[in-house]
C-alpha positions as a LaTeX table, in Angstrom:
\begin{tabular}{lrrr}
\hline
Residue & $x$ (\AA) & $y$ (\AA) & $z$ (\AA) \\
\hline
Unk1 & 71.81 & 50.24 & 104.69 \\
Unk2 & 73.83 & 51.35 & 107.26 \\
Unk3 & 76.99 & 49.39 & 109.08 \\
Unk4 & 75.82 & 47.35 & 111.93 \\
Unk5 & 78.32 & 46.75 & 114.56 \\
Unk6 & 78.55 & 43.51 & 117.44 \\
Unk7 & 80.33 & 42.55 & 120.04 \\
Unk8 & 79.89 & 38.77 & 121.33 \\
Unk9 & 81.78 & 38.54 & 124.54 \\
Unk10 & 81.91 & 34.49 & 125.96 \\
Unk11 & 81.86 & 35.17 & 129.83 \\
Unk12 & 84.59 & 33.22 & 131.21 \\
Unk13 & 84.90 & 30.75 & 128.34 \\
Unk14 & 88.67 & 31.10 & 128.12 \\
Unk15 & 90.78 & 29.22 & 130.27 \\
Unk16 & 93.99 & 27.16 & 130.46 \\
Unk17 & 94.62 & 23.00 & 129.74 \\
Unk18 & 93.22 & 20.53 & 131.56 \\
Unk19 & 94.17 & 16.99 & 131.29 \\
Unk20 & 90.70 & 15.19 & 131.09 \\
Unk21 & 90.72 & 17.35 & 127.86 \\
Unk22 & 93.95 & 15.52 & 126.70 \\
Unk23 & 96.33 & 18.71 & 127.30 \\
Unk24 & 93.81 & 21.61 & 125.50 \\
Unk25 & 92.19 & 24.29 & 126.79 \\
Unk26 & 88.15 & 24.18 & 126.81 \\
Unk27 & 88.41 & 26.55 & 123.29 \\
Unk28 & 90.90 & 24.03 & 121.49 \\
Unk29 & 89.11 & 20.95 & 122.78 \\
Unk30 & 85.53 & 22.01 & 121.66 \\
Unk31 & 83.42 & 21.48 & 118.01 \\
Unk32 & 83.53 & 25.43 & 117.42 \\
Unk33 & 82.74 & 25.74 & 113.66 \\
Unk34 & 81.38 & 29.20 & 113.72 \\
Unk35 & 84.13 & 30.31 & 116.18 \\
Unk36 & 86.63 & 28.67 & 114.43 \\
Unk37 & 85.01 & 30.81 & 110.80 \\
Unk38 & 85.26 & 34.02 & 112.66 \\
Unk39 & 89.36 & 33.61 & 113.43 \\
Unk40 & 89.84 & 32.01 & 110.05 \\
Unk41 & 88.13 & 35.06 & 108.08 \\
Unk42 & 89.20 & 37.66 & 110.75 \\
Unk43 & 91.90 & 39.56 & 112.67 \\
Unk44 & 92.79 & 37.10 & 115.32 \\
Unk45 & 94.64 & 38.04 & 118.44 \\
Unk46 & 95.46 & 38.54 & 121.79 \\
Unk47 & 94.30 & 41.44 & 123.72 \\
Unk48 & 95.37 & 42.46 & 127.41 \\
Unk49 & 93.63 & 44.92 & 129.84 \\
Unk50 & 95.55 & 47.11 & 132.61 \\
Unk51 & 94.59 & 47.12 & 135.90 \\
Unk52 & 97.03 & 48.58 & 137.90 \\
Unk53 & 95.80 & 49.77 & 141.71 \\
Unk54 & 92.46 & 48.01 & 140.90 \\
Unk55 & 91.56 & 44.58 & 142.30 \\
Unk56 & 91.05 & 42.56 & 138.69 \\
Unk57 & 87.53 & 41.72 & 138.42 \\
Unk58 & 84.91 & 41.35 & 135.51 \\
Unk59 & 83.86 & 44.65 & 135.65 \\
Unk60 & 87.19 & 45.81 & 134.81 \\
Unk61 & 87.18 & 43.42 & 131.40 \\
Unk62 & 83.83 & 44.72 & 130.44 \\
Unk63 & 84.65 & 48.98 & 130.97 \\
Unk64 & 88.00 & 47.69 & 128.45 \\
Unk65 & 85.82 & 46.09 & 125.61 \\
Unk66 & 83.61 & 48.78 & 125.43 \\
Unk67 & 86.57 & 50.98 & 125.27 \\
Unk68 & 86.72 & 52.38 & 128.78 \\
Unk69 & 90.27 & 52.15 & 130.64 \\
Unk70 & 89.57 & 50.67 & 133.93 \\
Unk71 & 92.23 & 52.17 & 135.73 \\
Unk72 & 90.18 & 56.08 & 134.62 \\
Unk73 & 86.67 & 54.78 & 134.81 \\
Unk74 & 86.50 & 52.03 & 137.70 \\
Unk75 & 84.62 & 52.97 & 140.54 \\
Unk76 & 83.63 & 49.58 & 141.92 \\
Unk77 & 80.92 & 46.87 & 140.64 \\
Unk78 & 78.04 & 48.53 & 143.08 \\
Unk79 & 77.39 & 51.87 & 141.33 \\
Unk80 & 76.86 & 49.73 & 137.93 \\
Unk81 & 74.43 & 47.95 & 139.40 \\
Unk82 & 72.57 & 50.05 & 140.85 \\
Unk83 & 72.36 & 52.12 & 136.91 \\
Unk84 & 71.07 & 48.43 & 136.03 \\
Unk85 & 68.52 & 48.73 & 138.39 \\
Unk86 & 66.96 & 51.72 & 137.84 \\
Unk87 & 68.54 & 53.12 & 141.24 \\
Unk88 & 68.97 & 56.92 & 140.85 \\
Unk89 & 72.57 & 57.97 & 142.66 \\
Unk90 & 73.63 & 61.37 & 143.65 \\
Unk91 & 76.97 & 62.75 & 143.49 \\
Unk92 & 78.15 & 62.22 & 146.73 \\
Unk93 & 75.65 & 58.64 & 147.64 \\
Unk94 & 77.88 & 55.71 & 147.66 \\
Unk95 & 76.33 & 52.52 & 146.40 \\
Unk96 & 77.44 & 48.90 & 148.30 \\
Unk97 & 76.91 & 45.40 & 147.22 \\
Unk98 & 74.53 & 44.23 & 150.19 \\
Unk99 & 75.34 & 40.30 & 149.30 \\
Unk100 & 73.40 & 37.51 & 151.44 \\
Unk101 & 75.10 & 34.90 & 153.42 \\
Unk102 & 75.51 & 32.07 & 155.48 \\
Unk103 & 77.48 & 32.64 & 158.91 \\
Unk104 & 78.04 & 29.86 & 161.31 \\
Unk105 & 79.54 & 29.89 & 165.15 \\
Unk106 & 83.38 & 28.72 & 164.73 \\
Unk107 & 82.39 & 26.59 & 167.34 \\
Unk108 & 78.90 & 24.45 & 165.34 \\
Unk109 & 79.04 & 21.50 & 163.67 \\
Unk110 & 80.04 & 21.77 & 159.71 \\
Unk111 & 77.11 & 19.21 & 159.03 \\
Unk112 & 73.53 & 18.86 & 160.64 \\
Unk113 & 70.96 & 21.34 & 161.27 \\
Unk114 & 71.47 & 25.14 & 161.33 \\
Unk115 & 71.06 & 26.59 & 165.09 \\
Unk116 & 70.51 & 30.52 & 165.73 \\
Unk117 & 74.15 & 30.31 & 167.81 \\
Unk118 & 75.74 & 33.29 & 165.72 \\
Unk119 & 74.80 & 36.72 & 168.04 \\
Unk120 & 77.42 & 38.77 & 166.93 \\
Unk121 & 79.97 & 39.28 & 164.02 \\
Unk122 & 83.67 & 38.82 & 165.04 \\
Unk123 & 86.46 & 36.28 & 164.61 \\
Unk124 & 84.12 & 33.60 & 166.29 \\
Unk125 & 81.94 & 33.70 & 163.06 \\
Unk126 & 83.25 & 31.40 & 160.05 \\
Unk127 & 81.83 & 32.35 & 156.54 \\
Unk128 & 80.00 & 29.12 & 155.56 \\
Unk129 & 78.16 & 30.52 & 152.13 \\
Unk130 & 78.98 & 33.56 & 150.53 \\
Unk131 & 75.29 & 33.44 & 148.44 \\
Unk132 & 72.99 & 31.80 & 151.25 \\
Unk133 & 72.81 & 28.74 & 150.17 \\
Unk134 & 71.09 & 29.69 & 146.72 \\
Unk135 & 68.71 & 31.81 & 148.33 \\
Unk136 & 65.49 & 32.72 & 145.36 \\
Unk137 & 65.32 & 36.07 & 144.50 \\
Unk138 & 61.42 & 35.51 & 145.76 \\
Unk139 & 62.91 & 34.74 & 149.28 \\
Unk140 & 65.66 & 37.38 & 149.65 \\
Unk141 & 63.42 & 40.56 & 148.37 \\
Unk142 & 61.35 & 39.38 & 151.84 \\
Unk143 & 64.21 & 39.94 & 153.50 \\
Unk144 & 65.14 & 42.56 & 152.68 \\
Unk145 & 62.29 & 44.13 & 152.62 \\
Unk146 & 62.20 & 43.61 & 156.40 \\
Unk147 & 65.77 & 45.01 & 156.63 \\
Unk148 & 64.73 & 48.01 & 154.80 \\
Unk149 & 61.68 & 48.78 & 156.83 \\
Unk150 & 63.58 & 48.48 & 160.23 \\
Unk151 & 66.92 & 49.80 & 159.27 \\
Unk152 & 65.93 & 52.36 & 155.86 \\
Unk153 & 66.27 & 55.65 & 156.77 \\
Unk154 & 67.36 & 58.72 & 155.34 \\
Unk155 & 70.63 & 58.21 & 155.12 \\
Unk156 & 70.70 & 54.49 & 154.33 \\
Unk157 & 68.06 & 52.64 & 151.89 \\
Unk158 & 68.29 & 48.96 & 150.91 \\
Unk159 & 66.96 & 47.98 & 147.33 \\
Unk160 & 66.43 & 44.30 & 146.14 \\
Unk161 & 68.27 & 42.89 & 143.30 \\
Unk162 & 68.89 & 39.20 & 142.28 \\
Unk163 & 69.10 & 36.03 & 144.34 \\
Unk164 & 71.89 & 37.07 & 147.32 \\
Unk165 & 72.83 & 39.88 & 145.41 \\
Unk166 & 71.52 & 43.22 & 146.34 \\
Unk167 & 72.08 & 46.68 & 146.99 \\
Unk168 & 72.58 & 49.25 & 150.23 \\
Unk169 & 73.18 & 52.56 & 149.22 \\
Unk170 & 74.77 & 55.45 & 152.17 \\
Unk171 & 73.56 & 58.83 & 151.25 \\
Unk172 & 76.12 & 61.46 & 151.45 \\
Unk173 & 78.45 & 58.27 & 153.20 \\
Unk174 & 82.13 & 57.52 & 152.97 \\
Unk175 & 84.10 & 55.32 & 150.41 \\
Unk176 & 87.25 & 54.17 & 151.78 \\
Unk177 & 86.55 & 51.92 & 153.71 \\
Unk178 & 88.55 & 48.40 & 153.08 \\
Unk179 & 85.82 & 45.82 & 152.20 \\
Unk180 & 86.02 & 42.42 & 151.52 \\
Unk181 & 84.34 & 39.87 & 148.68 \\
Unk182 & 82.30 & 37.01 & 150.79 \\
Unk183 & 83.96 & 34.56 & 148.32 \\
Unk184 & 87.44 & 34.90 & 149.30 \\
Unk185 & 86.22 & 34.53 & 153.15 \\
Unk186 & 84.30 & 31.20 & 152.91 \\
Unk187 & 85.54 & 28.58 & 155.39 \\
Unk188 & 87.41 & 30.94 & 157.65 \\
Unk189 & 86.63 & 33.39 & 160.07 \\
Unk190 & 85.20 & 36.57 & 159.40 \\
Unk191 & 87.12 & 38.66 & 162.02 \\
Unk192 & 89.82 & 40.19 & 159.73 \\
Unk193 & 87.56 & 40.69 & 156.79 \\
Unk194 & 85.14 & 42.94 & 158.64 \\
Unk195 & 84.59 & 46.22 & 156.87 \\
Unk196 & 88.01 & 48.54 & 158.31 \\
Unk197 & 88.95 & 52.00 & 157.83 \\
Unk198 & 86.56 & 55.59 & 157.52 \\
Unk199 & 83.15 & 54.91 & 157.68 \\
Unk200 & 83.45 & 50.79 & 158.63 \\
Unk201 & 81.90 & 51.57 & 162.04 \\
Unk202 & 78.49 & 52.17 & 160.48 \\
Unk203 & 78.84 & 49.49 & 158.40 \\
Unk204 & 79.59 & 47.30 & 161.14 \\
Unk205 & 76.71 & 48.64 & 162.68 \\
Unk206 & 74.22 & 47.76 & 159.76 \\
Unk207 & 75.84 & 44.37 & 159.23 \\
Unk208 & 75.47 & 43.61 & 163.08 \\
Unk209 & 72.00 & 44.40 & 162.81 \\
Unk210 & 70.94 & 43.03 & 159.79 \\
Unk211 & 71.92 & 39.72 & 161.78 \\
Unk212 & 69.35 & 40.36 & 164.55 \\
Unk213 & 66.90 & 41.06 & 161.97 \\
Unk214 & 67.14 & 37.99 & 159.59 \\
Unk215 & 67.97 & 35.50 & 162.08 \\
Unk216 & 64.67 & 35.08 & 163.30 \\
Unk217 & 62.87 & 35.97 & 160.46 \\
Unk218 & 60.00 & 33.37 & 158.49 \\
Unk219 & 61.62 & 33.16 & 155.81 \\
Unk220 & 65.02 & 31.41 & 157.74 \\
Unk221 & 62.63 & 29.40 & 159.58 \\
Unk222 & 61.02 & 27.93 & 156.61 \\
Unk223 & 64.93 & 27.36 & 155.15 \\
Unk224 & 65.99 & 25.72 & 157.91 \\
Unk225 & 62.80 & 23.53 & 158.35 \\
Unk226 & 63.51 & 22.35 & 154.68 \\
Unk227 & 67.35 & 21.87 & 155.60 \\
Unk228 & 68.58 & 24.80 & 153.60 \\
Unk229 & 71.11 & 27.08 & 155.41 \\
Unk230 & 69.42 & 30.30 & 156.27 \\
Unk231 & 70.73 & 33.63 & 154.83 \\
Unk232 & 71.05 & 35.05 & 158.53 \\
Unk233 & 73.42 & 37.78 & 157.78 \\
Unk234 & 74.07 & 41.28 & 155.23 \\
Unk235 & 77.28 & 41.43 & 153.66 \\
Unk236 & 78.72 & 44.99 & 152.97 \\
Unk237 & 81.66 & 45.15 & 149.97 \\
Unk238 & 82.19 & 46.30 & 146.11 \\
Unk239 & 81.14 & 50.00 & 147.06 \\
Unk240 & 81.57 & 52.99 & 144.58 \\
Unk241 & 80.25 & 56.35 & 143.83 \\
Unk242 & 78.10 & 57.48 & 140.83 \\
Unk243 & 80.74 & 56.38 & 137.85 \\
Unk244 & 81.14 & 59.37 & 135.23 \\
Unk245 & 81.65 & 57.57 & 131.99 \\
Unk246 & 81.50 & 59.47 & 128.64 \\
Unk247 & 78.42 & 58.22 & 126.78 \\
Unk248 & 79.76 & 55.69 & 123.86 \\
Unk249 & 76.92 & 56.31 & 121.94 \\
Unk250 & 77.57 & 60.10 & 121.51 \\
Unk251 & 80.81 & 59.50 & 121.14 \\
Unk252 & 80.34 & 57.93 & 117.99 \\
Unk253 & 76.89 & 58.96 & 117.19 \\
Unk254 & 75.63 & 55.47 & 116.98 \\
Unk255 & 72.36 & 53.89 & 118.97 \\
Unk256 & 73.32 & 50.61 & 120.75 \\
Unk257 & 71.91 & 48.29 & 123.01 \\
Unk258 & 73.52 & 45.84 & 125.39 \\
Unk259 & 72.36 & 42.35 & 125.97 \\
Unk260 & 72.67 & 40.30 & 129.18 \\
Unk261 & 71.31 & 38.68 & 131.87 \\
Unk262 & 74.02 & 40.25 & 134.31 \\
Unk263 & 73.22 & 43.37 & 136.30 \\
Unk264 & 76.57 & 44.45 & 136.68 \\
Unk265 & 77.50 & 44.34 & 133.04 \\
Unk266 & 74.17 & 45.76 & 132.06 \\
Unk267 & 74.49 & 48.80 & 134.25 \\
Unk268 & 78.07 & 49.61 & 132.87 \\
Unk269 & 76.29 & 49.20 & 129.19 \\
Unk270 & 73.53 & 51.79 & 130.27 \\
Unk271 & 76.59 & 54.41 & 132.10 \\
Unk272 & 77.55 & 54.25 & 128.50 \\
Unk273 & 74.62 & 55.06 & 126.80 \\
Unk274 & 73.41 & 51.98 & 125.50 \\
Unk275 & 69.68 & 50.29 & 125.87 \\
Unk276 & 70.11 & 47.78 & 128.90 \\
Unk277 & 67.89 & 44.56 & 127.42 \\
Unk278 & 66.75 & 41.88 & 130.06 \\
Unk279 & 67.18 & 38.49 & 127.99 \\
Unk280 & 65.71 & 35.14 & 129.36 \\
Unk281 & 67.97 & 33.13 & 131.67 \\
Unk282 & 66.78 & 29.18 & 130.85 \\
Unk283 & 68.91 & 27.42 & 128.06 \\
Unk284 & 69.14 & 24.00 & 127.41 \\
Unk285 & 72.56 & 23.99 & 129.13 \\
Unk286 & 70.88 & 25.39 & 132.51 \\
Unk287 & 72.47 & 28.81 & 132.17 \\
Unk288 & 71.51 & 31.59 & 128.94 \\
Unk289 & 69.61 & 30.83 & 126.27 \\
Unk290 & 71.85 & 31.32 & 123.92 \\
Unk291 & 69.60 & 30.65 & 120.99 \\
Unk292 & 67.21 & 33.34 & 122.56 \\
Unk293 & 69.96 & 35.57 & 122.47 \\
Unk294 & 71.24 & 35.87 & 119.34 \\
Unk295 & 67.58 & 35.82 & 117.81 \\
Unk296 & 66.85 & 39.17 & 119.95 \\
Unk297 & 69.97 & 40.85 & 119.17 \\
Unk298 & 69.77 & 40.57 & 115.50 \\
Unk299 & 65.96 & 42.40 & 116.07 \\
Unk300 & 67.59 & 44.90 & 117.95 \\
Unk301 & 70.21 & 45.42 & 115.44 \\
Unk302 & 67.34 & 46.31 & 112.62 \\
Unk303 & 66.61 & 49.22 & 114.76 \\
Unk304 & 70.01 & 50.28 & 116.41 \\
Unk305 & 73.59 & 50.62 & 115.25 \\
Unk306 & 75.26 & 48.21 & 117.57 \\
Unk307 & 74.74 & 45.30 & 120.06 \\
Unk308 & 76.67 & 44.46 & 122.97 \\
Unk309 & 75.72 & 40.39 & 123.28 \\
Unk310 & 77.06 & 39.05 & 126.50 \\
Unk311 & 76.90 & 35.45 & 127.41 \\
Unk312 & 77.47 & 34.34 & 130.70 \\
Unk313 & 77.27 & 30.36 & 131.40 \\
Unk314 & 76.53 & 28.72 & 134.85 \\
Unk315 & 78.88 & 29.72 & 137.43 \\
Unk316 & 79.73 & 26.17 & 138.00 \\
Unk317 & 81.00 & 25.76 & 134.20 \\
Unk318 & 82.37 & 29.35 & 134.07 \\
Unk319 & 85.16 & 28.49 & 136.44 \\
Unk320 & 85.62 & 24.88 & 134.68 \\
Unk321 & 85.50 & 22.71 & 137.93 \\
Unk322 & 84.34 & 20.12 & 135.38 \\
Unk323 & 86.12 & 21.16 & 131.91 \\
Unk324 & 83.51 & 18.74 & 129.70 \\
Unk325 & 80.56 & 20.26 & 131.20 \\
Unk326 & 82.19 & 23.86 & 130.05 \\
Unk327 & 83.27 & 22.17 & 126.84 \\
Unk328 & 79.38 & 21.68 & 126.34 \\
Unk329 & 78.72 & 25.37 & 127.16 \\
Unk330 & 81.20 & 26.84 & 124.89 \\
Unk331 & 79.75 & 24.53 & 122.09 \\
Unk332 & 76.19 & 25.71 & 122.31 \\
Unk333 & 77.10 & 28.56 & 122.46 \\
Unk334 & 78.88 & 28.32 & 119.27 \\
Unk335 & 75.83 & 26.39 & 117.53 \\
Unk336 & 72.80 & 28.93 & 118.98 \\
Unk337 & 74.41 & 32.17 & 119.32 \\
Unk338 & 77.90 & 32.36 & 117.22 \\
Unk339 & 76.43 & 30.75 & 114.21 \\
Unk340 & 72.74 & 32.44 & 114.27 \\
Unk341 & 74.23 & 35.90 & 114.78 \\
Unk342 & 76.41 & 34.89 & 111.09 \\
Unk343 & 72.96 & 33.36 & 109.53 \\
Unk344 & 71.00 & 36.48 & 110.16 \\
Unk345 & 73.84 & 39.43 & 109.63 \\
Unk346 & 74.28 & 39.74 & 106.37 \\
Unk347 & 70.60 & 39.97 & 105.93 \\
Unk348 & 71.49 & 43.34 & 107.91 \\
Unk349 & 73.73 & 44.13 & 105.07 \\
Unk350 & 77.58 & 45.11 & 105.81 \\
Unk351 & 78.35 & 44.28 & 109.33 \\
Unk352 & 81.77 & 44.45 & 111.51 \\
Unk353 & 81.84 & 42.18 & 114.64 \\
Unk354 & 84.25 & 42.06 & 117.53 \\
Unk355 & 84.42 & 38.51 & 119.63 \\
Unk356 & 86.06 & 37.96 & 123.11 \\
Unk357 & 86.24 & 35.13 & 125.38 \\
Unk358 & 87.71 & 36.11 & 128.67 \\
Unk359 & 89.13 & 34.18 & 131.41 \\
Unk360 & 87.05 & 33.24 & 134.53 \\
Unk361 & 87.05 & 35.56 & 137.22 \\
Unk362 & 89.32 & 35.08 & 140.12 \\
Unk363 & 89.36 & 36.61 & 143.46 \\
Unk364 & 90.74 & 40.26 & 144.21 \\
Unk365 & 93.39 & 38.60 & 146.88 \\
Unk366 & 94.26 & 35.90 & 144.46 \\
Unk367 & 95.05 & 37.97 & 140.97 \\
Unk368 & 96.53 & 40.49 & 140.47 \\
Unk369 & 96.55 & 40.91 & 136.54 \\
Unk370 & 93.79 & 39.70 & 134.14 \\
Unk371 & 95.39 & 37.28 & 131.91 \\
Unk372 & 95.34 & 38.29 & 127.68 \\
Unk373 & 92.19 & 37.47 & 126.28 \\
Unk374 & 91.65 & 35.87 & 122.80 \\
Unk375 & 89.54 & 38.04 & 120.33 \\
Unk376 & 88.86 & 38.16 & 116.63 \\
Unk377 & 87.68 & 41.54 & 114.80 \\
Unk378 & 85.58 & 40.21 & 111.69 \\
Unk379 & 84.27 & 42.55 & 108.62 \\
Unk380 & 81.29 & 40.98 & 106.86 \\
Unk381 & 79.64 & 39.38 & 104.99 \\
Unk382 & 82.02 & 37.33 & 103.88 \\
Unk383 & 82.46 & 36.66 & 99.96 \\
Unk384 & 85.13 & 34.33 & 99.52 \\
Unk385 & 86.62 & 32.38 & 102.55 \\
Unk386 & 90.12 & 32.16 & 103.22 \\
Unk387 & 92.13 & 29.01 & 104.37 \\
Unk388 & 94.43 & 29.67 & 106.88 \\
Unk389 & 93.79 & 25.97 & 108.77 \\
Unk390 & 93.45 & 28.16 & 112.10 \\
Unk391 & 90.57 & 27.81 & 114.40 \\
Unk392 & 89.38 & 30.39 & 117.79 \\
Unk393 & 91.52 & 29.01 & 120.62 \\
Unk394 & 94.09 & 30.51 & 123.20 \\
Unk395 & 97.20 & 29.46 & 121.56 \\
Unk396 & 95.80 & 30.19 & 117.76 \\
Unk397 & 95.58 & 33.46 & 118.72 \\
Unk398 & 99.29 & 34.05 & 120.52 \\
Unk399 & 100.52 & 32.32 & 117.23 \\
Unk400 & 98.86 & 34.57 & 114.91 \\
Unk401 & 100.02 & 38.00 & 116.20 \\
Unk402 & 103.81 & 39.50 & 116.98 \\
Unk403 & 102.06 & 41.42 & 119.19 \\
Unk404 & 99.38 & 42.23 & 121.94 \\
Unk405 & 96.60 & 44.27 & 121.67 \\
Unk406 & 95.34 & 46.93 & 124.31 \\
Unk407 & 91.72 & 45.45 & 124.94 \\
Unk408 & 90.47 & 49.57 & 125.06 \\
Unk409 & 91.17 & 50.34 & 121.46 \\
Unk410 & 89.22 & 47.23 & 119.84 \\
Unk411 & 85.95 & 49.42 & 120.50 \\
Unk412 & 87.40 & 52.09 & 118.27 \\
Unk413 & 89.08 & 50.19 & 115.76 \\
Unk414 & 85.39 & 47.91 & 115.64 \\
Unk415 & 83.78 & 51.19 & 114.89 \\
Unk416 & 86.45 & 52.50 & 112.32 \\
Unk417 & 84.75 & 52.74 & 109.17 \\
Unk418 & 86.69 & 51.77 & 105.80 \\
\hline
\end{tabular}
């Protein structure tokens, strides 16, 4: 048989202490028996991941753990997801995160029914919801569908994606234009966050119109009928052009697969040569099913060399605005996908796996570094157990290095055979 290689990465599921958790972090606090196997029988550690002249995001951590430095390979979130879609780029297209959202007159009541009184974008427009108000993916492709078919063109196309996530992509259009994440805008007006610099006055343009075109449209009618806040407005930002990363998999002459129900992490998988696998989104905690998960990427590891599992919880638990409903996260995930993916490996024979848990993501304006993430590098299966008395937690894994890893070289040293 031949080595089988994984990566588990826990989206977010790092963190710092919280005091309804008596002083721990969400990793110390939580039953994490599997976990806490991996760092006793592994190299545990601390790992950190440069990101100097980029605005820190997620897809900065996942380029690192599959090897790529960010500050090389980064060419904004929109290009990846667009490879996760099946949209084709060309060299010189530029890709933008068309993101659906909620804009309100500075001047409307915070509370009671939504009114059409937004006509134009500019500082007298507050950003209410940066994702519409949870608009379905059923709803938004209707929209912009009808955005498409009265502002698509040659030069411009609009493609649906997921919920009030989408895509515009500008062929043959301009990049540098400064463009801002709806989430660090909401409850303040838009004015200053407007797209600025080369090319912004078309995207003003497209965002101006877009409003025209949704406000009146069915769809917002029927969400604002049912007292849901319409999404009466396109939001340009996270643009990029086609990214140029060497494929992993010929790199190291290895198949691979990556496993996720995350576009944007998906699409970076596929840039780097790996299968792009759809898994179910319904768990028993709301979010993955992490049980799901683990079960499909031990089938795709009988047929491919290594799986990228990614496991991203609700975004509500993800950035721990109630630590005990995260603590339950990170311990099903621990019970359905840590400790099935040990169950069925060494039926796979010998088998090396790399875990992460990063931090949650924070906005561009508000970090500026991505803080050292905990990881363990395991070699299985496991004979003989050791017993150091150390479990998988933030401050285990400080304590049990003298120093910190670069996040880029785990790949390598996951893939180093002997």
């Amino acid at each position: 048989m031949t080595m089988k290689y994984v990566i588990v990465h826990g989206d977010g599921m790092a963190g710092t202490a919280h005091q309804d958790l008596g002083g721990h972090t969400v990793l110390q606090a939580a039953a994490t028996p599997s976990l806490d196997f991996l760092a006793r029988n592994g190299e545990l550690g601390l790992a950190t991941i440069a990101t100097e002249g980029l605005a820190p995001g997620p897809d900065a951590t996942y380029l690192a753990v599959l090897g790529y430095d960010p500050r090389k390979y980064h060419s904004g979130p929109a290009p990846f997801e667009a490879a996760s879609l099946g949209v084709a780029l060309g060299e010189h297209d530029v890709a933008f995160r068309c993101s659906m959202v909620t804009l309100r007159s500075n001047q409307a009541p915070q509370e009671g029914p939504w009114r059409d009184e937004v006509k134009k974008l500019g500082p007298q427009v507050t950003m209410d919801d940066a994702t519409a108000g949870a608009v379905t993916t059923e709803e938004a492709r209707e929209l912009i569908d009808a955005v498409n078919e009265q502002l698509g063109s040659e030069a411009i196309q609009f493609y649906p994606g997921r919920g009030h996530q989408h895509l515009m992509v500008w062929v043959g259009g301009k990049v540098r234009a400064t463009c801002v994440n709806p989430h660090e805008v909401v409850g303040r007006p838009i004015g200053s966050s407007l797209p600025n610099g080369d090319g912004a006055e078309i995207l003003r343009q497209v965002m101006d119109a877009s409003l025209v075109i949704l406000r009146d449209h069915p769809v917002n009618e029927q969400r604002r009928e049912a007292g849901l806040k319409p999404a009466n407005c396109l939001w340009l930002w996270g643009q990029g052009r086609p990214p140029r990363l060497p494929k992993l998999t010929e790199q190291h002459q290895i198949t691979g697969a990556l496993l996720s129900t995350g576009d944007l992490i998906r699409g970076i998988g596929i840039c780097a040569g790996l299968e792009g696998v759809e898994v179910s989104a319904s768990g028993e905690a709301g979010g993955t099913d992490f049980l799901g998960l683990a079960e499909t990427a031990l089938r795709e590891l009988a047929r491919k060399d290594l799986v990228y599992v990614h496991v991203e919880p609700p975004s509500e638990a993800r950035q721990a605005s109630d630590p005990k409903a995260k603590l339950k996260i990170v311990e099903e995930f621990d019970r359905n996908t840590v400790r099935t993916l040990l169950e069925g490996l060494p039926k796979l024979g010998a088998h090396r796996l790399l875990l992460v848990c990063d931090h949650p993501a924070v906005g561009g304006s508000q970090a500026r570094t991505i803080p050292p993430i905990p990881y363990v590098l395991y070699a299985g299966p496991v004979t003989q157990e050791r017993s150091a008395g150390r479990g998988f937690s933030e401050t285990d894994a400080e304590a049990a290095q003298d120093k910190v890893r670069d996040t880029t070289r785990l790949m390598a040293r996951l893939l180093a055979h002997g």
